[in-house]
C-alpha positions in Angstrom: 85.5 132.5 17.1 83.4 130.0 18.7 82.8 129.5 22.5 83.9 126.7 24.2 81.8 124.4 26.5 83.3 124.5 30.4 80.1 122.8 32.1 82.1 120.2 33.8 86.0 119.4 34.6 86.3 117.0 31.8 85.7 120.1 29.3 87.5 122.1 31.5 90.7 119.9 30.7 90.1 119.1 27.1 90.6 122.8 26.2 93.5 123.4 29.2 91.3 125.3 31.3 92.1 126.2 35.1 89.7 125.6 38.2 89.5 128.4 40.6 88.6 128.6 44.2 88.4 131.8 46.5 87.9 132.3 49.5 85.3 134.8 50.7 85.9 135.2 53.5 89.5 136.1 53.5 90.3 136.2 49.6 92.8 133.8 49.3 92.6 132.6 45.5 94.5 129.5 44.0 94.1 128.1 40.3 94.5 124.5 40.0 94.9 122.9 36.1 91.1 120.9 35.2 93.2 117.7 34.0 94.9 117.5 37.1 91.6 117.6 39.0 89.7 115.0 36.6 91.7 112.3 38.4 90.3 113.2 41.7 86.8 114.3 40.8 86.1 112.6 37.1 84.9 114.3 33.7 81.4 115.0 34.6 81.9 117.2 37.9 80.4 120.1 37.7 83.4 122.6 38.7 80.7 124.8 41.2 80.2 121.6 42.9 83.8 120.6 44.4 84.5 121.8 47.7 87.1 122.9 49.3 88.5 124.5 52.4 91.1 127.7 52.3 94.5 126.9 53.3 94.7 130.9 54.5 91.9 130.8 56.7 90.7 127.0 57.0 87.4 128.7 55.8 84.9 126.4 54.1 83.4 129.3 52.6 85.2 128.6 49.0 83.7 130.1 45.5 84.7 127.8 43.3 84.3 127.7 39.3 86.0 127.4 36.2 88.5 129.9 34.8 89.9 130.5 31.5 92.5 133.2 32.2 95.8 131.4 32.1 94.2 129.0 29.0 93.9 131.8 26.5 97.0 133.6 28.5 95.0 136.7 29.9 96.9 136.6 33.6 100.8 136.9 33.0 102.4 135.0 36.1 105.5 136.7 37.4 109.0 135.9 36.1 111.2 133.5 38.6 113.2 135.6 41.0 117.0 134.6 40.9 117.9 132.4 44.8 
C-alpha cells in the first residue's frame, strides 16, 4: 500500500482527510473535513500554516496539522444518544 501525499489542504481533501487543531495550552482538540476548509483557505495551504484561535480558552496558541484518523476510520465517533 502506497502513501498518500497530505502537503497541503487540497490533498488533504482529495483523499477525505481531516484538519486538526489543538490547543496547547488547554487541549481542546476539534477536526474539521480538508474540503470544507479548501473554500476558505484554497488547495495549496499548507495545513501547519492556518491559524486559529481555541474556542475553550480563546488561546492562539493552536497546533494545527493534517490528520488521517477518521479518513482510514482509526477514531470510532460515539453512537447518537436517544433525546
Amino acid at each position: 500500500m502506497g502513501s498518500k501525499k497530505t502537503d497541503t489542504v487540497g490533498d488533504l481533501a482529495r483523499i477525505g482527510g481531516y484538519v486538526r487543531m489543538k490547543c496547547r495550552r488547554c487541549g481542546h482538540e476539534g477536526r474539521f473535513v480538508a474540503a470544507e476548509l479548501v473554500a476558505f483557505f484554497g488547495y495549496n495551504k499548507r495545513p501547519e500554516t492556518i491559524r486559529g484561535r481555541c474556542t475553550a480558552c480563546n488561546s492562539p496558541d493552536v497546533d494545527v496539522g493534517p490528520d488521517l484518523g477518521l479518513a482510514r476510520g482509526d477514531l470510532r465517533r460515539e453512537k447518537p444518544k436517544p433525546v
